[in-house]
N, C-alpha and C positions, 0 to 999 in steps of 0.2 A: 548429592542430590539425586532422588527417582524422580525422575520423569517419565510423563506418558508421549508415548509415540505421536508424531507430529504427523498427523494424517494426510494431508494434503499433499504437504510435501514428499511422502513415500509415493501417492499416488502419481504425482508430475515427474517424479525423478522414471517411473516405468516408464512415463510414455514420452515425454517431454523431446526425446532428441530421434523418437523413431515414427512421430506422424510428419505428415508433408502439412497442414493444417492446422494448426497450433491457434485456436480462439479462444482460448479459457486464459492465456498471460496475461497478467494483470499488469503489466505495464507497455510503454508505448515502443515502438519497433525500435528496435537498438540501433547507434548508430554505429558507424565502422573508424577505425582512426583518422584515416584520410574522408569522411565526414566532415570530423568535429575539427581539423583542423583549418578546411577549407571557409569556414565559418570566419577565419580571421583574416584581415587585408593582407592581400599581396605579398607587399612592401615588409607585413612581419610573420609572414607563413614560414620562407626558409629559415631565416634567422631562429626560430624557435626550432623547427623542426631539429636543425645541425644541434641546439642545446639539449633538447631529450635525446637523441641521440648520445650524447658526450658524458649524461647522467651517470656519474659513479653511481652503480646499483648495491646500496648500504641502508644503512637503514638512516628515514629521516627522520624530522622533529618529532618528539613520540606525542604529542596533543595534536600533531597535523601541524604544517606549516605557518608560520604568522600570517603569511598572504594570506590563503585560502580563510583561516580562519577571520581574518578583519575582515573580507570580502563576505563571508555568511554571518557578521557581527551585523553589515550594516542592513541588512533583509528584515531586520525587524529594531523596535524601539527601546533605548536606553539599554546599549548593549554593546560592551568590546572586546573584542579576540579572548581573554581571561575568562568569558563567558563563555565558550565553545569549544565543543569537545571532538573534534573526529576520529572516527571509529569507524571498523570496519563493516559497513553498513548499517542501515539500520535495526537489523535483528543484535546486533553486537550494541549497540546506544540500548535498547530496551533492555536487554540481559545485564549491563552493568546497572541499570538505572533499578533495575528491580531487585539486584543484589544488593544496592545501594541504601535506598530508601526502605525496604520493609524487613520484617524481619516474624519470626515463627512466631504462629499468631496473633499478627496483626488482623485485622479487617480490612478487604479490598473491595473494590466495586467496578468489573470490568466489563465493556460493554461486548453483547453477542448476539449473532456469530461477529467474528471478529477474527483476524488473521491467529491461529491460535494460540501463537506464544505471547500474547497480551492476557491469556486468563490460563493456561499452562503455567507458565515460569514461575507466577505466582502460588498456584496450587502447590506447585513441589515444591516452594522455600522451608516448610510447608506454612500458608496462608488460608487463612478464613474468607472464600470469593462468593462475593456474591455477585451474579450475574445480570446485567441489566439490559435485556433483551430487544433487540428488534424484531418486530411478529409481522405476516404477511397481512394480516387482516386489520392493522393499522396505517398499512401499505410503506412500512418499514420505516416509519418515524420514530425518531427518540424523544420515547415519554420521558419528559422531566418533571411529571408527580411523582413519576415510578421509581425515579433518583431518590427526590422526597424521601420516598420511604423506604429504600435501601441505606441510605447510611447512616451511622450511627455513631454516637459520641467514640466508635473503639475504630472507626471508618480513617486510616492513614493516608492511602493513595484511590483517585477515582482515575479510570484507565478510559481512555475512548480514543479511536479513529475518526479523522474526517478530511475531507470525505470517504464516505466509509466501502472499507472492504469487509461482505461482498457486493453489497445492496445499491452502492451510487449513491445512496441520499447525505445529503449534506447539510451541518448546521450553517444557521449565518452567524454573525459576531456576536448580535444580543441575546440568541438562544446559548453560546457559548460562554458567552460572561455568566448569564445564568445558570449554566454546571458547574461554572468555578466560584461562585457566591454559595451555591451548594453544600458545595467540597468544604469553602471556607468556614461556612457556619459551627461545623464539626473540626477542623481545624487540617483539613485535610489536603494534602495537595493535589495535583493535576496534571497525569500525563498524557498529553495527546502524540499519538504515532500521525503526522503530518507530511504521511509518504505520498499524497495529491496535490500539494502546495501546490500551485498555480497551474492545474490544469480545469480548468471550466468549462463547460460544457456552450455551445456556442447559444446566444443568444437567452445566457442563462443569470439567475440573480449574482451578485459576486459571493463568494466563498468568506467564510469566518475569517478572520485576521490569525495568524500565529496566536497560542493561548501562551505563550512567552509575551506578548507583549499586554496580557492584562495584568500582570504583577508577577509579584515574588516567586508565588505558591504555584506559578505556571511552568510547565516542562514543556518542552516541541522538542520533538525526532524529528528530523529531517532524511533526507538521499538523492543521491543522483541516479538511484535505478530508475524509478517511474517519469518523474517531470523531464528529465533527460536523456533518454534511452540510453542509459550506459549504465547496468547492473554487474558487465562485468567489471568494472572497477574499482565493486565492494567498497562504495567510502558512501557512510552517512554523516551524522554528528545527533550531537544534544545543544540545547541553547536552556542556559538553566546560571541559577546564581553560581557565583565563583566556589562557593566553599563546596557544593555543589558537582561541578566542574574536576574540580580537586580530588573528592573522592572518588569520584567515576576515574579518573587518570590512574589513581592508585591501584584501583579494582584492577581496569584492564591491564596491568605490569604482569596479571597473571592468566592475563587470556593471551591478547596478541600482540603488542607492547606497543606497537607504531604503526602507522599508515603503509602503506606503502607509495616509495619514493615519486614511481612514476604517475600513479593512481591520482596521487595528490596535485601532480604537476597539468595534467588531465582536468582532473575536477576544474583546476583553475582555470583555466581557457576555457571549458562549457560555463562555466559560473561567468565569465568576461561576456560570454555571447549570451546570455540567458534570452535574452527579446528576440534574437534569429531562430533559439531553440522552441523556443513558444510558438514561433509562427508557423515553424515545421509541425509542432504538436498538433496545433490545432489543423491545422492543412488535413491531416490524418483522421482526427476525428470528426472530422465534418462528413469529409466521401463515407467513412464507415457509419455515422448513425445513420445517414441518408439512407446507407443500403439495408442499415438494421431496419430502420422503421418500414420500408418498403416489403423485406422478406415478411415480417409479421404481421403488417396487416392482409399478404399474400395468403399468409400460412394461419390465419385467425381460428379457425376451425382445430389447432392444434396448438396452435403458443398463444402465452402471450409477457408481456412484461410490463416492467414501471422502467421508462426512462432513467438514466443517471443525471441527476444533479451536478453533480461532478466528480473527478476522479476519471478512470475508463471502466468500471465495470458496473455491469447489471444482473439479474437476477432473470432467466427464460423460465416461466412455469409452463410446461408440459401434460397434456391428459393424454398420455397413453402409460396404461397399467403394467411400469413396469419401472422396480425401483434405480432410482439415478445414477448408482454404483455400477450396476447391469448397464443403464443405457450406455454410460460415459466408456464402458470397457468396451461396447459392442461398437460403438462409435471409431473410438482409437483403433480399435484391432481390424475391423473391417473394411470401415472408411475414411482410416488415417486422419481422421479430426478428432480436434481435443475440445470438449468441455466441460468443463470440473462436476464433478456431482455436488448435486446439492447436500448430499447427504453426512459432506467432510464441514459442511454449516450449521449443520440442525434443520436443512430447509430439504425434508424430502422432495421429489417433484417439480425440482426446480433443477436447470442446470446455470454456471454462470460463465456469462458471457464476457471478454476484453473487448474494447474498442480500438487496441492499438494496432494492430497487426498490420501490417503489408496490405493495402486496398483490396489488391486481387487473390489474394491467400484468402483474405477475409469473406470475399464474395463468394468464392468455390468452396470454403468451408461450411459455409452459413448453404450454399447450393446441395452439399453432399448430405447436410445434414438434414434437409429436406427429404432426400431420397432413402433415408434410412428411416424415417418413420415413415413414408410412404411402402417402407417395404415392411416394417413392421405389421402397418394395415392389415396390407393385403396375407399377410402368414397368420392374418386371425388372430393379433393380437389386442386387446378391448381398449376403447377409450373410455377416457374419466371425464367429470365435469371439467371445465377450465375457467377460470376468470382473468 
């Protein structure tokens, strides 16, 4: 397989571990061990603790453990452990699912910008992609005419995020049924990357239902990197029919064959506490849009944005004439803040923003970044219109 270079990800690996300000992650502050552990009572902190501790480091169940897996059975409807597949996060669930299901010259339909190995992986199978766009001047909604007339009787797999990265807009369940009525009319299935699952935006409509739980024809990714801050413990899964299931297991024998033991035993205990982890999630996102909405209506003369729907991120459009690759490098290099260029999206002139970060990282980030286009200003550098 050729593949094209994963842009984004080259660009975060440069800067990613050498700013103090890290606001373009797109998932929620990480936690720490002794975190996720103190999440559980008392009475069964040590006793688990002395069991991971005691953990023969072998390799374990290669689908991922019964537990874990009947505990991410029962998150969605008519579903049991034979149903789910864990892998080593969710980019490893998408890559088997893609190796899986399509095959050279089929027809895809994946939604963009989009995390890029949802319309990547597919190009290099190699696959017939057609792109179904989110544009700034329908304020990043997904047209479902435009579905309409993307697929076509040769149309196998429809791909989408939501809520979406990079934009935050998010469908609800009846716009989602109607992508996978879609899908089905052509005979097509439905993969949603569902790395937001239950983050919301506060005071926000509720988020689409798993597309695993409209039928057969429905795929859901899952992870515990974003809704849980815990990315380094690389475990996602799939939730898809058994035979399904099956072949994704066979696939991965030849990528990473098993979970990892402790990863697993982790997952489990954040997956036991999921309603403490929610509450921390949200704690976070709330001090953080508070202070988003307040820098932007401060700084309106020079940003501005569309709110997330859900997920943690957002899209900053920017009028100063200077492409986003440049600002984002001049940003990291100068003022040791990170946020993505728009331009690893298709969205010149935008940069994107996370909501998850550390409050106060988050504020000095969002502060420094003020001060770099203020000093752009002042070096005579031009504004552009802004909306």
């Amino acid at each position: 397989m050729k593949i094209e270079t994963f842009g984004l990800e080259r660009w975060m690996t440069r800067w990613e571990l050498h700013v103090e300000y890290d606001i373009a992650e797109s998932g929620i502050l990480p936690m720490t061990a002794r975190e996720l552990l103190n999440l559980l009572p008392q009475e069964e902190r040590e006793p688990l603790l002395a069991e991971l501790l005691d953990t023969p480091l072998g390799y374990s169940e290669a689908p991922g453990s019964l537990r874990l897996r009947t505990m991410l059975a029962e998150t969605y409807h008519d579903t049991g452990p034979q149903n789910i597949l864990v892998t080593t996060g969710a980019i490893e669930a998408n890559f088997l699912l893609f190796n899986v299901l399509i095959s050279p010259g089929d027809h895809v339909v994946a939604v963009y910008p989009a995390y890029q190995q949802l319309y990547s992986v597919p190009r290099a199978i190699p696959c017939d992609v057609s792109l179904w766009t989110l544009r700034p001047e329908n304020e990043f909604r997904y047209d479902l005419e435009e579905l309409r007339h993307l697929v076509t009787p040769r149309t196998r797999l429809v791909v989408l995020n939501t809520p979406h990265n990079p934009t935050g807009v998010a469908l609800s369940t009846e716009e989602l049924r109607e992508v996978y009525d879609i899908a089905g009319s052509v005979g097509a299935q439905v993969l949603c990357d569902e790395a937001y699952r239950w983050i919301e935006m506060p005071d926000s409509l509720p988020l689409a239902c798993p597309v695993r739980d409209l039928g057969e024809h429905g795929i859901s990714v899952g992870t515990f990197s974003k809704p849980f801050g815990l990315p380094g413990l690389r475990v996602g899964w799939i939730a898809g029919q058994e035979e399904l299931i099956a072949a994704c297991w066979a696939m991965r024998d030849y990528v990473s064959l098993s979970p990892v033991k402790l990863s697993d035993a982790l997952a489990t205990i954040a997956l036991g506490c999921r309603e403490q982890v929610t509450t921390r999630t949200q704690a976070i996102i709330r001090q953080n849009l508070a202070t988003a909405r307040l820098w932007v209506a401060n700084h309106a003369d020079v940003v501005s944005w569309q709110e997330p729907q859900g997920g943690l991120l957002s899209m900053l459009r920017y009028n100063i004439d200077i492409p986003s690759r440049e600002l984002a490098d001049r940003l990291a290099g100068e003022y040791s803040v990170m946020l993505a260029p728009g331009s690893a999206f298709g969205y010149e002139g935008y940069l994107r923003l996370g909501l998850g970060q550390e409050p106060a990282i988050f504020a000095e980030g969002l502060r420094r970044t003020a001060t770099c286009f203020a000093d752009l200003g002042a070096s005579g550098v031009q504004m552009t219109s802004v909306s």
